[in-house]
Structures are given as structure tokens and as C-alpha cells.
N, C-alpha and C positions, 0 to 999 in steps of 0.2 A: 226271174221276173219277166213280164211280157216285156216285150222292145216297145211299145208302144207307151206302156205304164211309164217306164224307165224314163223316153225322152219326155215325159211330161213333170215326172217325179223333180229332175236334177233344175231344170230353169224353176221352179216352184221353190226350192231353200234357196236359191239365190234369190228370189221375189222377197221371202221371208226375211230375208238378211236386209234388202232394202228399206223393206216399212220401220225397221232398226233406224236407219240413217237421218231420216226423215221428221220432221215435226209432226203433229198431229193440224197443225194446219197445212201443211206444204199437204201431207197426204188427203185431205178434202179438197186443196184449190182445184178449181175448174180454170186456166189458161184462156185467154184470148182464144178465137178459133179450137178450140177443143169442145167437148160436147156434156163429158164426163171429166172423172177425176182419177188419181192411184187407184182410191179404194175401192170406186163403183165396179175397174177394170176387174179388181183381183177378186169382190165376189163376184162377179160372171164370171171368170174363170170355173169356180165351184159351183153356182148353180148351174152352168149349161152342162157342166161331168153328169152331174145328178141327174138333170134332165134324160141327155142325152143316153144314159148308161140304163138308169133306176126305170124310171118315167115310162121308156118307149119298152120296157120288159116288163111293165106289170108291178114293178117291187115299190117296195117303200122309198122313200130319198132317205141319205144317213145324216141328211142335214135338219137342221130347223126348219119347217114351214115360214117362217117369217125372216128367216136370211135369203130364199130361194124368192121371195116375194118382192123381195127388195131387189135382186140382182140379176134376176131373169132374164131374156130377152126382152124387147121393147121396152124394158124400165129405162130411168136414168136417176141421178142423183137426186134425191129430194129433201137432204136433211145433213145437218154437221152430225157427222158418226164419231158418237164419243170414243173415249180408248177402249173401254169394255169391249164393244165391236169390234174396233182394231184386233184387239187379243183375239177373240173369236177367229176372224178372217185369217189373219197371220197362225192360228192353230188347227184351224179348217185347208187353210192351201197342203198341208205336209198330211194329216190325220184323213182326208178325203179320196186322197191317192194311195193312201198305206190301206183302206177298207175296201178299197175298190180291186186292190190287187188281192186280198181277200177274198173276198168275194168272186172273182173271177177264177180261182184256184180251184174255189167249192163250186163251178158250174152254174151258179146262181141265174143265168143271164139264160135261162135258155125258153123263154118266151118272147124274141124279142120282135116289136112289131114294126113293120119298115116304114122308111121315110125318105123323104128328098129334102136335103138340105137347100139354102135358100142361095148357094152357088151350084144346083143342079147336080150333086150328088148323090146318088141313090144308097142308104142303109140300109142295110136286110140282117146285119145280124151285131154282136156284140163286138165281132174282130172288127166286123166296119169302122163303127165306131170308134174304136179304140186305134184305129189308123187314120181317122176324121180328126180327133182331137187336139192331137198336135197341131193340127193345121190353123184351127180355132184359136188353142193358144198361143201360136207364134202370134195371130193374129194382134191380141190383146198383148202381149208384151211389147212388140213392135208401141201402144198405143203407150204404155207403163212408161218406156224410156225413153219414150218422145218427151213428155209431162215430167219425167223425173228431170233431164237434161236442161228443160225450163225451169224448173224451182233451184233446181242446185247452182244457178248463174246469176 
């Protein structure tokens, strides 16, 4: 497995194990000073992989058109997300990184067009990425256990 997939893969089933503990309102509240909520956090997490990985190579996303629409960059929360989503999200965090490693085995990624991220890092190809990620997602877990730490009190 890439090191890269890996460190993303293992905080992702412990996400998963989260959205377990939690009500399905705890997981939509938005917090005083917060912006978002659990769930907005955890699909960004999967739509900016898509993004970042699919998108900027040319491919298809392996998600839904209308999860990545909801969860993109500059979105935010706009609606109580029933359970069905929840399922979804909570089976998309583990199933998105198991295709991506996938897909990454079978050399798929080899169109990929460069970028600068919006903390001045430059992308030029798939390993980039895939060492950009984590950084992403610590990001949003950092935001995850802020918010969880609030509802659990």
C-alpha cells in the first residue's frame, strides 16, 4: 500500500467508528464559532480525494456527482443530512480510499494536470497529491474533534 493511502486510510475507520457514537443530530450540529459540522467535515474529506486525485487527471470521480456537490470546496452545510447520507459518508470514507489505492496500482493517474494549492503548494503529479492529502486531512480531523469534543460535553 502507498504510505501516503495508508496514513489516510487508518484516521478514516476511526472517523467511521465515530459517526457510530454519535446521534444523528450531534453529527449535523453546527457549534457556536464553528462554520460546519461532523458531516460537512467528513464529506470534504471524500470530495476533495476525488477532486484532487480524479478531477485534476482527467478521470471520472468514484463518487456520486451530488455528494461531491454538497461537499466540495467553498460549500458548507445547507441541509439536515438524513441517515441514508450518513451510511453513504461513513461507507464512502473506507470504500474511497480502498479504490483509490486501486486505481493507483493500475497507473490510472497518469494524465495529471498541475496545480497550486491554496497554501502555495505546487502539484505536478499523482505522488504529489497523494503527499498533499494527509495534510488536508489532518486538517479537517483537527476540525472533526474540535466539534466532536463539544457535543460529547
Amino acid at each position: 500500500m502507498n504510505k501516503s493511502i495508508e496514513i489516510i486510510k487508518k484516521p478514516r475507520i476511526q472517523l467511521a467508528g465515530l459517526i457510530q457514537k454519535l446521534t444523528l443530530e450531534q453529527l449535523n450540529e453546527i457549534p457556536a464559532g464553528f462554520n460546519n459540522n461532523i458531516l460537512w467535515n467528513l464529506g470534504h474529506l471524500i470530495a476533495t480525494q476525488q477532486a484532487i486525485c480524479y478531477k485534476r487527471a482527467g478521470l471520472e470521480m468514484r463518487i456520486n456527482e451530488s455528494i461531491f456537490l454538497a461537499y466540495k470546496g467553498g460549500t458548507k452545510p445547507e441541509k439536515f443530512i438524513d441517515a441514508d447520507e450518513v451510511d453513504e459518508i461513513s461507507k464512502l470514507l473506507i470504500s474511497s480510499i480502498d479504490q483509490l489505492e486501486i486505481d493507483y496500482q493500475d497507473k490510472l493517474f497518469t494524465n495529471y494536470t498541475s496545480w497550486t494549492t491554496g497554501r502555495g503548494v505546487e502539484i505536478n503529479s499523482i505522488d504529489d497529491a497523494l503527499n498533499f492529502l494527509p495534510f488536508h486531512e489532518g486538517l479537517h480531523i483537527g476540525h472533526i474533534m474540535a466539534v466532536s469534543r463539544i457535543l460529547m460535553h
